[in-house]
NUVO-170515 format. One record per residue (C-alpha): residue in one letter; x, y, z. Coordinates in steps of 0.1 Angstrom, whole numbers, plus 5000, padded with zeros to 4 digits. Each point is the difference from the previous one (the first is absolute). Layout:
BEGIN
aXYZ...
This chain:
BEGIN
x521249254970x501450285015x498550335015x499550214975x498249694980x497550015026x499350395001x499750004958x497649715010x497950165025x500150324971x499149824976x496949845020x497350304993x500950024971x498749594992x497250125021x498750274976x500449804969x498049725014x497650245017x499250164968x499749664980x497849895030x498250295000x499149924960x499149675007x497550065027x498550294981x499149694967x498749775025x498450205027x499750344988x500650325017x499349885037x502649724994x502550244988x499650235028x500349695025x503149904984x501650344998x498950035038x501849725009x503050054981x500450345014x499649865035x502849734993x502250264988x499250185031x500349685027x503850004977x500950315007x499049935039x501449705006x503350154981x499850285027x499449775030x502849784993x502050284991x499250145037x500649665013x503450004991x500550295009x499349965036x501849655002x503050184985x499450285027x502250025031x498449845032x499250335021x498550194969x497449754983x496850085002x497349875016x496949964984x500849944965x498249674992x496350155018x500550314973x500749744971x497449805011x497050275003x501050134963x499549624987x496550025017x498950284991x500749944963x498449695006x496850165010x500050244977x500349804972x496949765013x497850305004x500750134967x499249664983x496749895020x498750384998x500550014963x499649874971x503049844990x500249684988x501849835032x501649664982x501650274973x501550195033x501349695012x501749914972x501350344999x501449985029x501649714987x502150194977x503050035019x500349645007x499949964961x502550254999x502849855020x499349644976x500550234971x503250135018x501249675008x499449904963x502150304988x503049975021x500449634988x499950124967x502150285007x502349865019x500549664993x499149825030x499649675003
């Protein structure tokens, strides 16, 4: 695989994410009504959004390895690390303060997992590999 395989990948990744969000979504709705479906839809937004951080702290990352040595920053990692907790907190006092359903938020937050399998899957079929 070469580059620009990888970047139509990584493109291609939210989009997984919202088709199997929305079929989640439908499923916990049937089996656990409304509070399930808000759960799940919590979580799968929060994936999306750990995605989209984790994509931006790597992205910094490599950005300061790549830098030269007398202009890296210092600091980087404490500023990556206080946005991961502080999503993490949020998203705990949002689900023990409400009334989500709290499996069907985890299982949301599942959905980007799910989406890289289903990523996996298409590139072998795409592709060919073996």
């Amino acid at each position: 695989m070469t580059a620009v395989d990888y970047e139509r990948a990584l493109r291609r990744l939210p989009n997984w994410m919202a088709a199997l969000g929305v079929i989640g979504i439908g499923v916990a709705f049937r089996l656990s009504g409304i509070s399930g479906a808000a759960g799940f839809l919590l979580g799968a937004m929060a994936a999306w959004l750990n995605l989209r951080l984790i994509e931006r702290g790597v992205d910094r990352l490599i950005r300061m390895v790549a830098a030269e040595p007398g202009k890296a920053r210092t600091g980087g990692g404490v500023r990556i690390f206080a946005q991961f907790a502080i999503f993490a907190a949020i998203g705990f006092v949002i689900l023990r303060f409400t009334g989500f359903n709290l499996m069907a938020a985890l299982l949301g937050f599942l959905v980007c997992p799910a989406a890289a399998l289903v990523e996996i899957v298409y590139e072998l079929f795409t592709y060919g590999h073996s």
